[in-house]
C-alpha positions in Angstrom: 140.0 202.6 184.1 142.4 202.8 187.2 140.0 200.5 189.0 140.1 198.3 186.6 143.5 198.2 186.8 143.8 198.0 190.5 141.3 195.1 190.7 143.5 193.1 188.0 146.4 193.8 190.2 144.4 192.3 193.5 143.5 189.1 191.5 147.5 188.9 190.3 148.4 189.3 193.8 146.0 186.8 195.2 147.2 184.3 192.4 150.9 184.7 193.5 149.7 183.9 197.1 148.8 180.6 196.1 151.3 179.7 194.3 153.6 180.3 197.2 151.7 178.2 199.1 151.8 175.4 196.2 155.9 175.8 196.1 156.2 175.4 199.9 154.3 172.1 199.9 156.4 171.3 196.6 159.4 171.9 198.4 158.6 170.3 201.6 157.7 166.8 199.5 161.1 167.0 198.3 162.7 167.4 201.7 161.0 164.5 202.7 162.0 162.3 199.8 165.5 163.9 200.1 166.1 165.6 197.4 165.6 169.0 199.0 169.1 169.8 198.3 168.8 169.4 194.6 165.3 171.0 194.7 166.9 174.3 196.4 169.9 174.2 193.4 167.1 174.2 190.5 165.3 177.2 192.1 168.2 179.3 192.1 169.3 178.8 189.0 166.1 179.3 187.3 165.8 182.6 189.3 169.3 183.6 187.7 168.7 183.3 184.5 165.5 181.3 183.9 166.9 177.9 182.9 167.8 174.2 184.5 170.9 173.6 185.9 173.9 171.8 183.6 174.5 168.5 183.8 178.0 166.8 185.3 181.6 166.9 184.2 182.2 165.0 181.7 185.3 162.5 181.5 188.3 162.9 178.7 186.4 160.9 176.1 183.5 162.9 176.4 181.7 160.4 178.1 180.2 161.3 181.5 182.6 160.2 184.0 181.4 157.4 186.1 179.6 157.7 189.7 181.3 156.4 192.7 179.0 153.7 194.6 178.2 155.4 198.0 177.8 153.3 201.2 176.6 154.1 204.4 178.7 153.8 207.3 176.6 151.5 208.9 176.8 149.4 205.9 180.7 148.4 205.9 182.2 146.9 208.7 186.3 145.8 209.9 187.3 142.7 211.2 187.1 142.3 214.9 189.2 139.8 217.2 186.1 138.2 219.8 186.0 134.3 220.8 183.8 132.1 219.4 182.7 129.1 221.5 182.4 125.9 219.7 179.4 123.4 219.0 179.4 120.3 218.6 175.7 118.2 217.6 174.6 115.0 218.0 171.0 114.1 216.4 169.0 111.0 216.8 165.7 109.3 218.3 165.0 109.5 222.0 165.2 105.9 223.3 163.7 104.8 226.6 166.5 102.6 228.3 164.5 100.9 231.1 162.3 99.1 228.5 161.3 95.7 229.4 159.3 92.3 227.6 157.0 90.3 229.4 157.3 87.3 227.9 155.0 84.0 228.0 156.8 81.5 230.3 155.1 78.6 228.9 152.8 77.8 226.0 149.0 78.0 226.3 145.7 79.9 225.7 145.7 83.6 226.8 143.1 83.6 229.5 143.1 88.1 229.9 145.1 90.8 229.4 144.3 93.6 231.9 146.1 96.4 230.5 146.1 98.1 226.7 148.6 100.7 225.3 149.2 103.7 227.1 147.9 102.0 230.8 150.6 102.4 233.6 151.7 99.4 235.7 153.6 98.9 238.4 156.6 96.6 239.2 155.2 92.8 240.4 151.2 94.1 239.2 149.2 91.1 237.8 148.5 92.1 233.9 147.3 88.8 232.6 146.9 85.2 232.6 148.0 82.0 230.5 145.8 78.9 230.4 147.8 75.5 231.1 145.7 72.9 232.0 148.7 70.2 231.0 150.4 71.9 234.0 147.7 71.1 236.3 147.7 67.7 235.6 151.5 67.3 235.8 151.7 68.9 239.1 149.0 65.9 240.4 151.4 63.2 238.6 154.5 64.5 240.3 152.8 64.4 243.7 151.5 61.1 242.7 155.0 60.2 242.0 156.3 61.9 245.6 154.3 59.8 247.1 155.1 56.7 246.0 158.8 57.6 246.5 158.1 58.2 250.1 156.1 54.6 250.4 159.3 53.4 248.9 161.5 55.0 251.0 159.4 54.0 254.3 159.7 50.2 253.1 163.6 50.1 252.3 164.3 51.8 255.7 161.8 49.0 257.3 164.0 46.4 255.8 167.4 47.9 256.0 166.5 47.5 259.7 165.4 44.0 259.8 168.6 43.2 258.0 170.2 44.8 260.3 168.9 42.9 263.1 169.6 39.6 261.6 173.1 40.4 260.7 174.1 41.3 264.2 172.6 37.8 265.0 174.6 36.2 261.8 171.2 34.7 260.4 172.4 36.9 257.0 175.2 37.2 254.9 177.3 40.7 255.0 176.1 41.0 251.2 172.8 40.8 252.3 172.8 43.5 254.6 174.9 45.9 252.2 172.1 45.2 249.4 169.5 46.4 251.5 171.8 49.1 252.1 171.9 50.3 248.6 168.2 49.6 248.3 167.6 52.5 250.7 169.9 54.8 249.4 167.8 54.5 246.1 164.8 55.1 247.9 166.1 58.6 248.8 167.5 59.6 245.7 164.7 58.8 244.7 162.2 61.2 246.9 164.9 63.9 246.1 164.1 63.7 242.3 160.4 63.1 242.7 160.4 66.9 244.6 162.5 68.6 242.2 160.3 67.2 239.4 157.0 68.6 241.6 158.5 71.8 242.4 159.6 72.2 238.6 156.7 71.6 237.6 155.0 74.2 240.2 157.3 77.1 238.8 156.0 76.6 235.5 152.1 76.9 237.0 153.3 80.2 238.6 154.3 81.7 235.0 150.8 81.1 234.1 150.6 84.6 236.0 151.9 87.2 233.9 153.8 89.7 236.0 154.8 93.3 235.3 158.7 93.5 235.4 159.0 97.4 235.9 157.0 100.6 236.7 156.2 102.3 233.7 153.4 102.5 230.4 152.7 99.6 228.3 153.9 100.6 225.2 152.3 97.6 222.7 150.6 94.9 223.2 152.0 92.0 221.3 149.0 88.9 222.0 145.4 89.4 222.6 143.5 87.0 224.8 142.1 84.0 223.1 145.7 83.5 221.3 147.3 81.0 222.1 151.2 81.6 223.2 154.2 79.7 223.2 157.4 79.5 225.5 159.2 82.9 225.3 156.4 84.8 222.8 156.3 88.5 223.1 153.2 89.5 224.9 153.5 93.3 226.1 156.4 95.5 225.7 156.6 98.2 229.2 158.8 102.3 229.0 159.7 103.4 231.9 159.9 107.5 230.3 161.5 108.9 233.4 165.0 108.9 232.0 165.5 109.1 228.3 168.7 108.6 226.1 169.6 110.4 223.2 172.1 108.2 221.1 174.8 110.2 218.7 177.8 110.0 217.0 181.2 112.5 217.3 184.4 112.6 214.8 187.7 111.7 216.5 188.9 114.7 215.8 186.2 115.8 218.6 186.0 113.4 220.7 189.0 114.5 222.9 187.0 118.0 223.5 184.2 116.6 225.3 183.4 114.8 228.4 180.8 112.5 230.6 178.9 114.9 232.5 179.3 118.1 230.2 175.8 119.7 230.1 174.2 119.5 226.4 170.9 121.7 225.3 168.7 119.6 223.6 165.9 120.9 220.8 163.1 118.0 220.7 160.7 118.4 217.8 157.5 119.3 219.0 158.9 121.1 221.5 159.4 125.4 222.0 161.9 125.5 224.9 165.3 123.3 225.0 165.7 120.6 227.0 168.9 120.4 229.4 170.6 117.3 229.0 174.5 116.1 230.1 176.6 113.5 228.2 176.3 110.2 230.1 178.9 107.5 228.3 181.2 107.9 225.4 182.1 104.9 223.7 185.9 103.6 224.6 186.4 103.0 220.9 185.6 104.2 217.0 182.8 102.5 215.1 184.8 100.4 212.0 184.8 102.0 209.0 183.1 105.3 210.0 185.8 107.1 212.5 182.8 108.0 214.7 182.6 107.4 218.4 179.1 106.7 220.0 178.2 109.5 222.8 175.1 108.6 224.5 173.3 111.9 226.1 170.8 111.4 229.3 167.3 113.4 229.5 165.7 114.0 232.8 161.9 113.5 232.0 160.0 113.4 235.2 157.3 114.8 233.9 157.2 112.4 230.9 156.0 115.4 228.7 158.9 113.6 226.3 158.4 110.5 224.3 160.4 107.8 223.1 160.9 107.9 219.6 160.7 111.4 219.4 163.8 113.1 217.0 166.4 115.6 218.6 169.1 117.4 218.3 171.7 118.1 220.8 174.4 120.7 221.2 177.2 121.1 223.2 179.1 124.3 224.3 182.8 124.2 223.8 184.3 126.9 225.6 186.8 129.3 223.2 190.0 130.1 224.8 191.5 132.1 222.1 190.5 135.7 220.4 190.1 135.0 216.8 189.4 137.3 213.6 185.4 137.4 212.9 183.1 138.9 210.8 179.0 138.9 210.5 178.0 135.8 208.4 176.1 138.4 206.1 179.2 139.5 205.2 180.4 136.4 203.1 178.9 134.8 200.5 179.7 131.9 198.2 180.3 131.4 194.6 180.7 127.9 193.4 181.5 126.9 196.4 184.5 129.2 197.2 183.3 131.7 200.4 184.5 135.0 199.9 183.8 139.1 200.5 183.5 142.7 199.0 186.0 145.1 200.3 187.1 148.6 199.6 190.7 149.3 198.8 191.9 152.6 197.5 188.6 153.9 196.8 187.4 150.6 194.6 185.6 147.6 195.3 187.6 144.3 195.5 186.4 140.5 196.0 188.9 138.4 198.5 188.5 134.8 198.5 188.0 134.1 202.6 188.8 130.7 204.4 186.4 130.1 207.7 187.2 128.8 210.9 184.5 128.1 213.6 181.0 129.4 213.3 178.8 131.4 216.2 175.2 130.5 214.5 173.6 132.5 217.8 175.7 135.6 217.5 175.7 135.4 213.6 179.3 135.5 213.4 181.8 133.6 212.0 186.0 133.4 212.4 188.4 134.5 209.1 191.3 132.5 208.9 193.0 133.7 205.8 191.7 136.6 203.2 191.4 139.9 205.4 192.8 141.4 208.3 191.7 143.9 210.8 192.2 147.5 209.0 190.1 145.8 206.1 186.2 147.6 205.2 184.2 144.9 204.4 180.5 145.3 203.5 178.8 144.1 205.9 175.7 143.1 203.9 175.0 141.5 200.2 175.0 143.6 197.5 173.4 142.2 194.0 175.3 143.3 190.5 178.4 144.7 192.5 181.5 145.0 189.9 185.3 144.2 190.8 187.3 147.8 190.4 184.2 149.8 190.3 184.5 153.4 192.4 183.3 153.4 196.0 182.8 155.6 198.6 181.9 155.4 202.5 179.7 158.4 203.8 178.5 158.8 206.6 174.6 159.0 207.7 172.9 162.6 206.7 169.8 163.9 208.6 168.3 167.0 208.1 167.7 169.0 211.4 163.7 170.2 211.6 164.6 173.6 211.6 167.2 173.7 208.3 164.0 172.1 207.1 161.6 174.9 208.2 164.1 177.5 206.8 164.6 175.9 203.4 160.5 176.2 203.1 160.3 179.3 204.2 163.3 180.8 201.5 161.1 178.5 198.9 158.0 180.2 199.6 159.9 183.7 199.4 161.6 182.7 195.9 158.8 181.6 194.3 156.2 184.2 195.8 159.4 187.1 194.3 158.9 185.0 190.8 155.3 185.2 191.2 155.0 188.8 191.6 157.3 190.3 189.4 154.9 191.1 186.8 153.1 193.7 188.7 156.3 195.1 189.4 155.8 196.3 185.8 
């Protein structure tokens, strides 16, 4: 009989081993999720007197009394005086000044075309060819025509000396010899206009040549060959992408902030990295009807890696020279379109209606001009379902130190291995 009983008592004690060991992992879960604290309250009053723990005070109506909000230290921040350096933007199409038309000097058939889109020319390179066989034969007729001046020319000077001759030896009238004067003088005039008509007509055989105006990439082709052109047509449009332009528009109220040659950061779509930039002209005077003065920005491209026609957006820097009153943009948000924040104020939350200044989009801040002050706590984040008057508290951060943690275990273990065993106590 006694070793029945002392082999129930081995199994008992073995049993309250592992339960111990089942309490400590219990109570090292909750440590982790922290509720240790809690976890350590409800075993010591069950080992008082067996039962849970009593709930909280209750308020004068009977009601439970409501549960401050707690917020993190890290969550609620104050005002802070800092600078904030302005930006203005200008947005747009990158245009390619140095563009240039070739244009068909004279009408005919477009003999070739040597170059598509996208080939590179340089300045004075042949690129095509215009049929003008109408030319050819008028540059014959006016030498035809030079010619004959030139007889007519030879011939009046022949007889403007003969007269000559006989008027010294008064065989002719004075009017004789000043006719043949003016005979001569027509001759000669009329040499004069037979070149200018020849060499007129010469130019226009030289346009047949098609000639590029600048260095640079055809950009369209405007006539293929076989067309036939007339005087002035389009025929191939030339970039030169080395320089680019960026064309925007700034408010009056601005205008006097910026100047030529202030560097500009420019975002081009397409593109990872910003491209540096500087204002080149600002227009002396406001568009009509839109208070906006034209700035025009200037891109380096020597690389040509931009293209014209490409969007972008340019920023300028303006330097800050005053400290001004900022918080975290996270800190405000809007309500039908009124900005505003949370603060705490005696212990309660309170919405104040905010009115913005300037904003720092790369440092995330943004300036308070009316609303709070510097010795207000602001939370510095969004809550959601946050009430106007309700209780609030700040606390700071709690950690539990590794060996509090070991410690609490350990007096788990011993509590519940005491419970555990108390039977064979008996």
């Amino acid at each position: 009989m006694k070793k029945k009983r002392l082999w129930a008592g081995s199994v008992v004690a073995l049993a309250a081993v592992v339960l111990a060991g089942a309490g400590a992992a219990w109570y090292a879960g909750l440590l982790k999720s922290g509720a240790g604290g809690e976890a350590h309250a409800a075993v010591a009053s069950a080992g008082k007197d067996g039962k849970a723990g009593k709930g909280g005070k209750n308020g004068k109506d009977g009601k439970p009394a409501e549960a401050p909000l707690e917020f993190a230290a890290r969550e609620v921040v104050r005002p802070t005086l800092a600078r904030l350096p302005g930006v203005v933007e200008f947005s747009g199409p990158l245009v390619a000044p140095q563009t240039a038309m070739v244009r068909a000097k004279a009408g005919g058939t477009l003999l070739s075309l040597t170059v598509a889109e996208g080939s590179r020319v340089q300045a004075g390179q042949v690129i095509g060819r215009i049929e003008m066989a109408d030319l050819a034969s008028r540059v014959a007729e006016r030498s035809a025509m030079l010619e004959s001046a030139r007889a007519a020319l030879a011939q009046a000077e022949r007889t403007h000396a003969s007269n000559e001759s006989l008027a010294a030896q008064k065989f002719i009238s004075p009017n004789a010899l000043e006719t043949s004067a003016s005979a001569l003088a027509t001759a000669r005039a009329q040499i004069n206009a037979a070149q200018a008509s020849l060499d007129t007509t010469r130019v226009g055989l030289r346009d047949a040549t098609l000639l590029a105006p600048i260095a640079g990439i055809v950009a369209k082709r405007h006539a293929l060959p076989g067309e036939k052109v007339s005087a002035e047509q389009q025929v191939l449009t030339i970039v030169d992408l080395a320089r680019l332009e960026l064309a925007g528009t700034v408010g009056t109220h601005e205008v006097a902030r910026i100047a030529a040659g202030m560097p500009v950061e420019v975002q081009v779509e397409g593109m990872v990295q910003p491209v540096a930039g500087r204002i080149a002209r600002i227009a002396p005077a406001a568009e009509p009807g839109t208070r906006s003065i034209g700035v025009t920005i200037e891109l380096a491209n020597p690389k040509e890696t931009l293209r014209a026609g490409q969007y972008a957006l340019a920023r300028a820097t303006l330097a800050d020279d005053e400290d001004r009153l900022t918080l975290p943009s996270s800190a405000v948000g809007n309500t039908s379109g009124q900005n505003h924040v949370w603060v705490i104020e005696g212990g309660v939350l309170a919405r104040r209606a905010v009115t913005l200044g300037r904003k720092d989009e790369r440092e995330g801040r943004v300036e308070v001009l009316q609303g709070v002050t510097v010795q207000s706590q602001v939370l510095g984040a969004r809550f959601d379902n946050l009430r106007e008057g309700a209780k609030a508290l700040v606390v700071a951060d709690k950690t539990v130190a590794p060996t509090d943690k070991a410690a609490a275990v350990a007096s788990a273990s011993v509590s519940v291995s005491v419970m555990a065993s108390a039977p064979l106590l008996k």
